[in-house]
C-alpha positions in Angstrom: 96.7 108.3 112.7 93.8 105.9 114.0 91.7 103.4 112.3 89.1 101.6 114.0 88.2 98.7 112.0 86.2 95.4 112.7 86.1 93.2 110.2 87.6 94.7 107.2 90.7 92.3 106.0 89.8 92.5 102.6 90.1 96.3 102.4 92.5 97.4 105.6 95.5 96.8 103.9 95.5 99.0 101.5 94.2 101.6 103.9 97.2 101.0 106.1 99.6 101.8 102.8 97.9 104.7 101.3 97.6 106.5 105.0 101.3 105.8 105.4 101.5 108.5 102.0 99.9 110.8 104.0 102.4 114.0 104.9 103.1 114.4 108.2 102.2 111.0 109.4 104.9 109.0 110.9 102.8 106.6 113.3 99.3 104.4 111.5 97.9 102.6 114.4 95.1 100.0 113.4 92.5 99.5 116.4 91.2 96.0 115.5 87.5 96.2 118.0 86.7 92.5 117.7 87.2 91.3 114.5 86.4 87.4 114.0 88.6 87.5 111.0 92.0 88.0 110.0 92.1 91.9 110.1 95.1 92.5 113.0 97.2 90.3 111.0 96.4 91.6 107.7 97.0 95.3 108.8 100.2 94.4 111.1 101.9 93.0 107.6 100.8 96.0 105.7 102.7 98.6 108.1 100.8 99.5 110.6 101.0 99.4 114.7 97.6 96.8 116.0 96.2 96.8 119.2 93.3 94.9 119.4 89.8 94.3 121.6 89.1 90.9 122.3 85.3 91.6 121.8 83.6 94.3 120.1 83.3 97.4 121.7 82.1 100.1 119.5 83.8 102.9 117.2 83.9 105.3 120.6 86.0 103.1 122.6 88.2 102.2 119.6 88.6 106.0 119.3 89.5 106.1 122.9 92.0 103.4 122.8 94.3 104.8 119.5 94.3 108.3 121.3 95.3 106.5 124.8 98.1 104.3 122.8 99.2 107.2 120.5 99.5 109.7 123.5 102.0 106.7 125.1 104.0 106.8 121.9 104.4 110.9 122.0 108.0 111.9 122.5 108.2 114.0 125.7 110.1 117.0 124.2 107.5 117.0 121.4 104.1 118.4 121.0 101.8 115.7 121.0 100.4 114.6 118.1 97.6 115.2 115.9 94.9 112.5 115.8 93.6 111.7 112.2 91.1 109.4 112.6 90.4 107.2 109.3 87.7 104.2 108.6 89.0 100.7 107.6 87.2 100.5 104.3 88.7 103.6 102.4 91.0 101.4 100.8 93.8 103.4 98.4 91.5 106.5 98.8 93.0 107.1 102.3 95.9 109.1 101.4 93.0 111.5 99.9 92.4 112.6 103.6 96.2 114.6 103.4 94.0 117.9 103.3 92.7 117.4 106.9 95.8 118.3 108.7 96.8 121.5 107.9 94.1 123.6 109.0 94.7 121.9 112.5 98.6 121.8 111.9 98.8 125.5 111.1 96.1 126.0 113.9 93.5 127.5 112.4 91.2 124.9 113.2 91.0 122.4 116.0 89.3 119.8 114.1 89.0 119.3 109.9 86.0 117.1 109.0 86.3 115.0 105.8 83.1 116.5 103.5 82.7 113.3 100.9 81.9 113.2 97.5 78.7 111.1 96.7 79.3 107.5 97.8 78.1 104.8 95.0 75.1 102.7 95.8 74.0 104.9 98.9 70.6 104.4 99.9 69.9 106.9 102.7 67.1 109.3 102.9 68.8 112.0 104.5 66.8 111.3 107.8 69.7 110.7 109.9 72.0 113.3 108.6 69.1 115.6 108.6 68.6 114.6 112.8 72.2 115.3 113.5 72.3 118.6 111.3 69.4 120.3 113.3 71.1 119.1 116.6 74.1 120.3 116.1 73.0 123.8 114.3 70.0 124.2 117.1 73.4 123.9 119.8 75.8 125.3 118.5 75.2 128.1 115.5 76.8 125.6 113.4 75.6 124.0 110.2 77.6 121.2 109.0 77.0 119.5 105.6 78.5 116.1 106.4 77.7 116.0 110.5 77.9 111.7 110.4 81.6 112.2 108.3 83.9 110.3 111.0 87.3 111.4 109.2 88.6 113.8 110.6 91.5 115.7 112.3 92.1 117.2 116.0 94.3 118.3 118.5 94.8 116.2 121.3 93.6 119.0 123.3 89.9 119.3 121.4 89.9 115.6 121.6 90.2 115.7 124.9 88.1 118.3 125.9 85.4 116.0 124.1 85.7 112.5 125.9 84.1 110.6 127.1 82.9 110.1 123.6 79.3 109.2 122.5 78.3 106.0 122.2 77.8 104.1 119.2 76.8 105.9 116.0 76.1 109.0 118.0 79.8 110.0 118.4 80.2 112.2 115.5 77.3 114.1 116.3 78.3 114.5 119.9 81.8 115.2 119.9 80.5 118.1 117.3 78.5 119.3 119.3 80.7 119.0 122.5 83.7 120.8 121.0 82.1 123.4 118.9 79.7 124.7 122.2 83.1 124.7 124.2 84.2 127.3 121.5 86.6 125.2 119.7 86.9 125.7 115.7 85.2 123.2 113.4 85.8 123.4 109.3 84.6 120.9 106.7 87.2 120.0 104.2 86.8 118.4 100.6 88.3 115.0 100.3 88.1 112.7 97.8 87.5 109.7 99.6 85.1 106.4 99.0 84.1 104.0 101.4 81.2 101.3 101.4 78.0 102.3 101.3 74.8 101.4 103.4 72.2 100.3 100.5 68.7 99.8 100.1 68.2 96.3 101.7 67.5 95.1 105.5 71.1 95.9 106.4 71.5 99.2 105.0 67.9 99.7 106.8 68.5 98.2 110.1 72.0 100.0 109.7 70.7 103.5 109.4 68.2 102.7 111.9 70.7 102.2 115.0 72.7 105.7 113.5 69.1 107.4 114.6 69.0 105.7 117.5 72.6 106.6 118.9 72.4 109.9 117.3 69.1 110.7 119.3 71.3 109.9 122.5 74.0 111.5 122.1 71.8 114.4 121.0 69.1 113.9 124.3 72.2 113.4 126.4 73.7 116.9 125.6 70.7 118.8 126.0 70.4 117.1 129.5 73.6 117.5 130.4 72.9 121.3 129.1 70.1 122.2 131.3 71.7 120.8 134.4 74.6 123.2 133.9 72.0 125.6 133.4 70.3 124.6 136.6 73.3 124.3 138.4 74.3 127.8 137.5 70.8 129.4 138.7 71.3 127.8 142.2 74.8 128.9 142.6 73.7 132.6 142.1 71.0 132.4 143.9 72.9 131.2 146.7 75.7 133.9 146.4 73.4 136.5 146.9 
């Protein structure tokens, strides 16, 4: 299991012990991406394994670095491990998560995405999730409720096949899209989980305002990306025959 967290020692310890409840999990690593308070320390006492950024490098390359440090702890005669990816802020609801694994477990899906109950005080329009809905649907044939949810479950081999990772608040969007186009199995799973909340003020605005941003790059990216393949695959007929 992999948290990224910045900045969340009021809340990560009590992430670190409910995910520890969580069947099947024998390894919580905390990814601490910068944090100018005491959140390593605070989450190394609760339980769980820390490696840390010395600045802040966003949620993709926190991502990155718990699969690269989990894949180092994998026992060689083992499969590798599943990576459950958690936020910081979900506090004693983490072990609420538990129903992620076994569709990827059992293999029928490659990655289980947390679908969330309403969230207290949220003050989003819908514009964002409404972006990164259409994206993914208008790429892939599928329509996810929750397409921003960053709880979820994979193999290492979906993760894989969907790094390098989006940046910013786009990665969500784009490893959906990524995996799902590749043919890999995506299911949204019911989990009682609470976090905090964007709200109505200049934070939650300015907030939701860099999750367009990113997730209209990882979107444009894709459908570049797309039409060079597309591109690339004219000229390599047309030069066969």
């Amino acid at each position: 299991m992999i948290i990224p967290a910045k900045d969340e020692s009021r809340r990560i310890a009590a992430t670190v012990r409910a995910a520890k409840a969580i069947p099947n999990v024998d390894l919580v690593l905390v990814v601490d991406d910068g944090s100018t308070d005491a959140t390593q320390h605070v989450a190394r006492d609760a339980g769980a394994v820390v490696v840390r950024h010395s600045v802040n490098r966003g949620k993709a390359s926190a991502m990155e670095t718990g699969a690269a440090v989990v894949a180092m702890r994998d026992a060689e005669d083992a499969p590798p491990r599943l990576l459950l990816f958690l936020d910081g802020d979900l506090g004693e609801t983490a072990v609420n998560a538990a129903p992620l694994v076994p569709p990827v477990l059992e293999g029928s899906a490659d990655m289980a995405i947390a679908l969330l109950p309403p969230q207290p005080g949220a003050g989003g329009r819908g514009i964002v999730v409404g972006l990164a809905r259409r994206s993914i649907a208008s790429m892939t044939g599928w329509t996810p409720t929750q397409p921003l949810s960053g709880i979820r479950c994979l193999s290492r081999e979906a993760f894989e096949a969907g790094t390098p990772l989006a940046h910013g608040w786009g990665v969500e969007t784009g490893l959906s899209i990524d995996l799902v186009a590749q043919g890999y199995v995506a299911v949204e799973v019911p989990c009682d989980l609470k976090h905090r909340a964007s709200g109505t003020d200049l934070k939650g605005q300015l907030h939701r305002a860099a999750q367009y941003r990113d997730v209209l790059m990882a979107v444009n990216a894709r459908k570049v990306r797309s039409v060079a393949r597309g591109v690339g695959t004219r000229l390599r007929k047309g030069s066969a025959t």
